[in-house]
Every structure is written in C-alpha cells, then in structure tokens.
C-alpha positions as CSV (number, residue, x, y, z in Angstrom):
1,X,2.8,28.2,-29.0
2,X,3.1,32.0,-30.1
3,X,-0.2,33.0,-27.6
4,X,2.1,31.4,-24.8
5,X,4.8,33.0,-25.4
6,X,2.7,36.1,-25.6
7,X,1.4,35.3,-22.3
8,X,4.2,34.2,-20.5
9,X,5.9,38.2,-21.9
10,X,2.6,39.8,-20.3
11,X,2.9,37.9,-17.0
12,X,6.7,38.9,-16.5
13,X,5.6,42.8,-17.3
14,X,3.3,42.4,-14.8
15,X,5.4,40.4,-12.2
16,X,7.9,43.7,-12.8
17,X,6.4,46.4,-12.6
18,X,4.2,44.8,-9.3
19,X,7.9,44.4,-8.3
20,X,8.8,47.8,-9.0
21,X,6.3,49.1,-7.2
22,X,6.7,46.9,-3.9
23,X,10.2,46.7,-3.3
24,X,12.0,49.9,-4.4
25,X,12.7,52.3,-1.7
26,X,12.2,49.7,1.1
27,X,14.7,49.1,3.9
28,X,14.6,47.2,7.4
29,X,13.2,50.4,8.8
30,X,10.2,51.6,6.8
31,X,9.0,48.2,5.4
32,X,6.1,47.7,7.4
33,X,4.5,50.9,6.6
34,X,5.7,51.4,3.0
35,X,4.2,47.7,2.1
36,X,1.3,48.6,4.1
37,X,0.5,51.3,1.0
38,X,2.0,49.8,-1.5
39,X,0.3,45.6,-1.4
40,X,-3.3,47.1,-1.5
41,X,-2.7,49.3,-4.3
42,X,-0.8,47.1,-6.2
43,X,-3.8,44.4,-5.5
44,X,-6.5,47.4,-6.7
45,X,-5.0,47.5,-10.5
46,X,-4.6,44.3,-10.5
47,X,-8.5,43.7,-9.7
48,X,-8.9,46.5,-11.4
49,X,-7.8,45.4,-14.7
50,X,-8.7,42.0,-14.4
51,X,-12.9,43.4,-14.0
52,X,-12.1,46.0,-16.5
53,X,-10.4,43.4,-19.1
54,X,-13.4,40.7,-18.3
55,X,-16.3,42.6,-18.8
56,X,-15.6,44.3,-22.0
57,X,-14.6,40.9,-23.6
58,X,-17.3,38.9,-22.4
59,X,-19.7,41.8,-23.8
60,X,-18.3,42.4,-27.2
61,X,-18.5,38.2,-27.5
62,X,-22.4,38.5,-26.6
63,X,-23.2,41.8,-28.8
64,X,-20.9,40.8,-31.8
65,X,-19.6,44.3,-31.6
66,X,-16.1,45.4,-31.0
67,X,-16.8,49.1,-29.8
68,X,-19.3,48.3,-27.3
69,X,-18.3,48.1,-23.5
70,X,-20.7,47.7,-20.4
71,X,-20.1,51.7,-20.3
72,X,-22.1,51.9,-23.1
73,X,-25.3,50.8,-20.8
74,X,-24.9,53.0,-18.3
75,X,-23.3,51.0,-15.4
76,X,-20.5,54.1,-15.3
77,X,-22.7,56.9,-15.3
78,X,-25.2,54.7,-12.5
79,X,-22.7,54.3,-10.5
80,X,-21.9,57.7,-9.9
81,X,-25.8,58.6,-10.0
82,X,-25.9,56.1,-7.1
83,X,-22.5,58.2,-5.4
84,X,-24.4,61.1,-6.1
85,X,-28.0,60.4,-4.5
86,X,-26.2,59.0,-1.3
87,X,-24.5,62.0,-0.4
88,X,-27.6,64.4,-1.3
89,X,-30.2,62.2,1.0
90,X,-27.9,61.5,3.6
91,X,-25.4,63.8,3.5
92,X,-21.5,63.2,3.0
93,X,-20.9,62.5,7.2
94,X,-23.0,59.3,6.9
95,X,-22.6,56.2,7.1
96,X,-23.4,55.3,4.0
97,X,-20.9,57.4,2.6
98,X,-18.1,56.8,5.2
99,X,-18.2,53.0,5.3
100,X,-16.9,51.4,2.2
101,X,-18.1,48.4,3.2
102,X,-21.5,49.5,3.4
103,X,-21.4,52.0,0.4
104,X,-20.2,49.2,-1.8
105,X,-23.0,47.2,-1.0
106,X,-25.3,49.9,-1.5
107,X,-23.6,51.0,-5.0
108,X,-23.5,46.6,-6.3
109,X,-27.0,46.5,-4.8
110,X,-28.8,49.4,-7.1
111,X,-26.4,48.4,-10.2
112,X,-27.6,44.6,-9.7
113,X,-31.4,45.9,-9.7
114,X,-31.2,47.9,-12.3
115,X,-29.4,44.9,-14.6
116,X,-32.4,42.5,-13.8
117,X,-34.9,45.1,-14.2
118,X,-33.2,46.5,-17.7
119,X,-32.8,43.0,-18.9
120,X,-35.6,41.7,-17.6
121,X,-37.8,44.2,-19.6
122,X,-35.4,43.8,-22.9
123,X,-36.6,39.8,-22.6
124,X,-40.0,39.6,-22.3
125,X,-40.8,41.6,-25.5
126,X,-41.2,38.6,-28.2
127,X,-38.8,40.6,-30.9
128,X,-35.4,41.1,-29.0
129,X,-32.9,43.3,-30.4
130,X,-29.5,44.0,-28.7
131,X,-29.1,47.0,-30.3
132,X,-32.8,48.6,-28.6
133,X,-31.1,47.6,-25.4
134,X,-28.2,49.6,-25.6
135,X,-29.7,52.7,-27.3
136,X,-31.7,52.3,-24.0
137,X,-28.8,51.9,-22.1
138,X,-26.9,55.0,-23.9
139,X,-30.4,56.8,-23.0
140,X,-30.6,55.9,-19.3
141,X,-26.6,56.7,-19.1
142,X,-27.2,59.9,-20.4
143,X,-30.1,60.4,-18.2
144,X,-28.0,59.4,-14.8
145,X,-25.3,61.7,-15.6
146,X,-27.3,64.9,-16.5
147,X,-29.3,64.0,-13.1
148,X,-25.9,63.8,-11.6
149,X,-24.3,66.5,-12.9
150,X,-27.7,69.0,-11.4
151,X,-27.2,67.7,-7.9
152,X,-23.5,68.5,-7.9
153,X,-24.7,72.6,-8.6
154,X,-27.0,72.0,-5.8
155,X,-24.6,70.3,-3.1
156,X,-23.2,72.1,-0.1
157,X,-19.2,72.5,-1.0
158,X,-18.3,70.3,1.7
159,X,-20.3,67.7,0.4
160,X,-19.2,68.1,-3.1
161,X,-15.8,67.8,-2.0
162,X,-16.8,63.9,-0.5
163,X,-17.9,63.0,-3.7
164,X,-15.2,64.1,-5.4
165,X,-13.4,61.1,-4.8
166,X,-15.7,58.8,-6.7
167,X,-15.9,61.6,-10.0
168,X,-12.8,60.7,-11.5
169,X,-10.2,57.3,-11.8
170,X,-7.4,57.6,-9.4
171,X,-4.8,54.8,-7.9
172,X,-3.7,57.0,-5.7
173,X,-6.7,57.0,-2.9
174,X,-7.2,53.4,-2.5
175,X,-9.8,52.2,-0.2
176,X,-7.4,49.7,1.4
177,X,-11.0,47.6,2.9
178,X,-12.7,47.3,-0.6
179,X,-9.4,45.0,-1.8
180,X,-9.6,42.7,0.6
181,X,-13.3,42.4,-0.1
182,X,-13.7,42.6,-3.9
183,X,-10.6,39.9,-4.3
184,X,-12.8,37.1,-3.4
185,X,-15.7,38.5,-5.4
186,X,-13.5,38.8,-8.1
187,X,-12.4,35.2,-8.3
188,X,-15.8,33.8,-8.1
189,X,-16.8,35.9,-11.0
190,X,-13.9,35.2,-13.3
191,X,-14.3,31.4,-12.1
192,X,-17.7,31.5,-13.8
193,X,-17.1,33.1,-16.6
194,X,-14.5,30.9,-17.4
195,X,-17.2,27.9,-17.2
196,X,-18.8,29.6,-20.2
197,X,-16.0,29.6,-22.2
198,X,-17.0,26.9,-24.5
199,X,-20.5,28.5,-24.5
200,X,-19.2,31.7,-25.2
201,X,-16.9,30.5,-28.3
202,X,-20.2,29.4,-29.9
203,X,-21.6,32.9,-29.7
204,X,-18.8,33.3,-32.3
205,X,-21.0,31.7,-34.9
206,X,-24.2,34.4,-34.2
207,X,-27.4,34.4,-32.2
208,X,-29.3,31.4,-34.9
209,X,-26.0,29.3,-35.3
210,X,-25.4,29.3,-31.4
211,X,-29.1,28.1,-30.9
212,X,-29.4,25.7,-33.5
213,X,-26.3,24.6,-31.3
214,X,-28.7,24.3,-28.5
215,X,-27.0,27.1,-26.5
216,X,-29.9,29.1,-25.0
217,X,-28.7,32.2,-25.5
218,X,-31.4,34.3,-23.8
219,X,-30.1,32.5,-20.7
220,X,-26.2,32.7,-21.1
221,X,-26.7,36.5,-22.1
222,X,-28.2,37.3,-19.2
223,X,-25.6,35.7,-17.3
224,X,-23.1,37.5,-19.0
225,X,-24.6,40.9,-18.7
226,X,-24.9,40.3,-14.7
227,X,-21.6,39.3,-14.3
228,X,-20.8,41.8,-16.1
229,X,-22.7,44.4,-14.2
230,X,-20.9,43.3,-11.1
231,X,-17.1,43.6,-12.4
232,X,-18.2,47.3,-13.7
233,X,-18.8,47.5,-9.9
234,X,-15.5,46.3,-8.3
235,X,-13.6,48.5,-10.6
236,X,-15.6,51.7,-10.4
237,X,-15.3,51.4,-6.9
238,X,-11.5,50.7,-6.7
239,X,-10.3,52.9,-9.1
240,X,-13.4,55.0,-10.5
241,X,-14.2,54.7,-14.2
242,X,-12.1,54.7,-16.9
243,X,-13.7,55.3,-20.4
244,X,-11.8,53.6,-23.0
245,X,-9.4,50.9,-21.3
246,X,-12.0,47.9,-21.9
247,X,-12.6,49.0,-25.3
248,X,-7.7,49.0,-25.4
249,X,-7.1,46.1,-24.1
250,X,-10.1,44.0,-25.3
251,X,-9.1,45.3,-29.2
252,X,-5.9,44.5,-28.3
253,X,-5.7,41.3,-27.3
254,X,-7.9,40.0,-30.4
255,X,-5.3,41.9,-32.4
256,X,-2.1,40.5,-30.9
257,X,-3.5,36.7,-29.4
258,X,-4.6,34.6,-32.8
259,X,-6.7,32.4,-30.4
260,X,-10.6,32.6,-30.6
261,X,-11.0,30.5,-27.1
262,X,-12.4,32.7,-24.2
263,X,-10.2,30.8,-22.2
264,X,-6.8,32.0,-24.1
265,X,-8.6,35.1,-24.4
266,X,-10.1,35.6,-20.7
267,X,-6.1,35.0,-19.7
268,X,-4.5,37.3,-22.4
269,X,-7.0,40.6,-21.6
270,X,-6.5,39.9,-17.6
271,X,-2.7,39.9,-18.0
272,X,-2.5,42.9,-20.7
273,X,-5.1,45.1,-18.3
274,X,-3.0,44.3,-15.4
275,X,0.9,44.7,-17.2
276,X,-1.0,48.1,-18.8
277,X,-1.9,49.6,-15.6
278,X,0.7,48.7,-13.6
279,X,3.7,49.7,-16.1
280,X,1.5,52.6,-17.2
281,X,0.8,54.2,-13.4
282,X,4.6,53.1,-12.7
283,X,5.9,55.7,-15.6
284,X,3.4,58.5,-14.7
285,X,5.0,58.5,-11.3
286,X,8.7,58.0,-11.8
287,X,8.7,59.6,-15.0
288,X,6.4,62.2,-15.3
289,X,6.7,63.0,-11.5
290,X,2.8,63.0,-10.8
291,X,2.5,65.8,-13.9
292,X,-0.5,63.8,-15.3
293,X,-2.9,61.1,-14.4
294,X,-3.0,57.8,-16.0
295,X,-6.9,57.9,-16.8
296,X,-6.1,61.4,-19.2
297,X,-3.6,58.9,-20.5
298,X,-5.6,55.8,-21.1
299,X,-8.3,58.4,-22.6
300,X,-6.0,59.8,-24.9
301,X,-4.8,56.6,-26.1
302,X,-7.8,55.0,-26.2
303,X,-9.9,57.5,-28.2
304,X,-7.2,57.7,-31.2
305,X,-7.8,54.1,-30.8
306,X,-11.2,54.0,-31.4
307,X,-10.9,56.8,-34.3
308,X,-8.2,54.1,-36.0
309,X,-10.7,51.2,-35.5
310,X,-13.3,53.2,-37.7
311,X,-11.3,54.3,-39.9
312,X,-9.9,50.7,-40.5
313,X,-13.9,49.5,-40.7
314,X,-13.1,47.2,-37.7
315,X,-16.5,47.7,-35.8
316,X,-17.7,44.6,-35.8
C-alpha cells in the first residue's frame, strides 16, 4: 500500500510540473503557437525519462550490479561516434544530417548492429562472463570517443557547429519530428519489457538459481541488452546523453519502493525519471533563469551519488 501511495505522489509531481510547463503564460491569443513548443518538449522528457529509467533498471537486474548502466558499454559514446562519422563523410548540409527521420534511423541502425555483433561474440565463447563484456564495452566506448573527439579537431567550423547539437543534453532544441516517432517505439518497448517481468524477478536469485528455474538466461539477456540498446537510442537522440540519471533514479527507486517486482519497479523508475526531469528543467528555468543546464545538474547530483553508494559498499 506504501509503493502506491509512493506512486500515486510521483504521478501528481509529474502531472504538475507537465502542467506547469503547458499552461502558464497561455491566453486565447498565443495558445496555438506556445503549445506548439511546449507539447513536444514536454512529450521528449517524458520519453526521455521513461528510456532513461528502463534501461538502466533492466541492466542492473541482468548484471547484478547497481553501478552499471548501458553507458557503461559504450551505446553513449557510439552514438555520438555515429553523429560524428555522418557529418565527416557527408558533410553537415546532407541529408543524413538534416533529416531526423533519416539520421535516427541511421544512428538505431549502427547501435542495433553493433549490440548483435558485441553480444553475439560475448555468447559463443563456451566460458561467458558479464564482466569481460563490459570491460569490452568500457574499451570500445573509450575507443569511439577518442575517435570522436580527433575528427572534431579536424572538422571544418561550420560543420562542427552542426554537430554541436548532438555533443551535449539539452531540452531546449527539441526535434519536434523525432517525438512523434520515438512515442510509439517507446511503448512497444516498455510493453515488452514488462512481459519479462516475472522473468526478470528470477534473475533476482543469480545466473544458476534462474536456470535451474528453467529461465534461459542467455536468451532473456540478450533480449534485455537489445532493448536496451534501443531506449539508449530514443533518449540520446531526444535529449543527448546524460551520464549519471539512470544510475539516480534506478538507485533511487530500489531505495524508496520496498517492492522487488519489475513491474512495481518498471512503474516507479518511469514516474521518478519523468517527475525528476520535468520538476528539475521547470526550476532551472524559472528559478535560475537559464543560468545553468539541468545535465551539469543531474551530473553533479549524480556523481556525489555514486561517491555515497561506495562509500556505503552498496555496489552490488
């Protein structure tokens, strides 16, 4: 009765500051054009959170680790690799790079390939360790954003300045066409990882308890990682990347819901991204008057987090 409760607080933070957002400042003469900006930004932290919230939780179930988040394999540091190689073969007047329909595709395209490929090579060895595949994944994002980082001293100014956008979180330049598409993505996603719930509640128990349970957990980790892989996508190219938020609210939530059910759990890290980001960009801009950005912010927060959950030997 408490985690409702506990829900039922998050959703009315987020119904109010959504609220906030939308409807102050709005009169019979500007409405159309202020709701116009206002809906698909709102709708982009939303999704936002929701992808951000997802994925972490659904990665710390499947790697029993509760510092680990899909940034940790490189999906960030790809994606902006991926931003990065765009612009320097085809320049930032393309196509590729002026379509956001088309860049998406491009950027959930090489991030899907390069799951399957990574994963793909992680499961055929016949000794599988989860901890090889991130040390390769901490590699590989290391590797993407040293690459990254050299073609950015090479790129023409103007072209630079196109990929600027995609460098750094903002909820300010919202590409109104990617909300519209990534909602329906979204849902599907969250719909199946809500399937595994019950699977994913096993995985509690460790890798030999949840096979002796006849889970195949080869199988349902690879699922997870996918999906996963996909809602690092969405949000990266809504709102850009974000360090330590998964690793806040996922922490979070275990700490404040006493539920272990993904599906209390799936709810509670949704609502407290969303409530988080929405109350937290709200005060950044009415309060602080734009001084700051709410990534420095989350970062700041985040990483005294993450110094307080070693000192408190809260790893795993």
């Amino acid at each position: 009765m408490q985690d409702r409760s506990k829900l039922a607080a998050l959703l009315v933070i987020a119904l109010l500051f959504a609220g906030l957002f939308i409807g102050i400042g709005l009169n019979a003469d500007n409405y159309q054009y202020f709701l116009s900006r206002r809906v698909p930004k709102v709708l982009a932290m939303i999704l936002a959170g929701v992808a951000i919230g997802q994925s972490a939780l659904v990665f710390q179930t499947i790697t029993n680790n509760r510092i680990l988040t899909p940034s940790i394999m490189g999906f960030d540091a790809l994606y902006m690799f991926t931003q990065t190689l765009v612009v320097v073969l085809f320049g930032s007047m393309s196509s590729y790079v002026l379509n956001d329909y088309l860049n998406f595709s491009v950027s959930v395209a090489v991030m899907l390939a390069f799951s399957m490929l990574l994963f793909s090579f992680y499961f055929k060895s016949s000794k599988q360790n989860l901890m090889v595949l991130l040390l390769l994944g901490v590699i590989l994002g290391q590797l993407f954003g040293s690459i990254s980082s050299f073609l950015t001293m090479l790129m023409d100014p103007n072209d630079f300045a196109a990929l600027q956008e995609s460098m750094f979180a903002s909820f300010n330049n919202i590409k109104v066409e990617l909300v519209y598409v990534c909602a329906p993505l979204l849902l599907v996603i969250s719909a199946l990882l809500f399937r595994l719930n019950r699977v994913l509640d096993v995985f509690w128990l460790d890798k030999d308890n949840a096979t002796s349970l006849g889970i195949d957990v080869k199988k349902v980790t690879m699922q997870v990682l996918v999906l996963s892989a996909c809602l690092v996508a969405i949000s990266t190219a809504l709102v850009g990347p974000i360090m330590f938020f998964g690793l806040l609210v996922t922490n979070l939530t275990r700490e404040m819901l006493r539920s272990y059910q993904h599906r209390v759990l799936l709810l509670g890290v949704s609502l407290l991204s969303v409530s988080s980001l929405l109350a937290g960009q709200w005060v950044v801009e009415n309060l602080f008057g734009f001084s700051t950005t709410l990534s420095v912010v989350i970062n700041f927060i985040g990483g005294i987090y993450f110094l307080s959950m070693l000192l408190r030997n809260k790893i795993v």
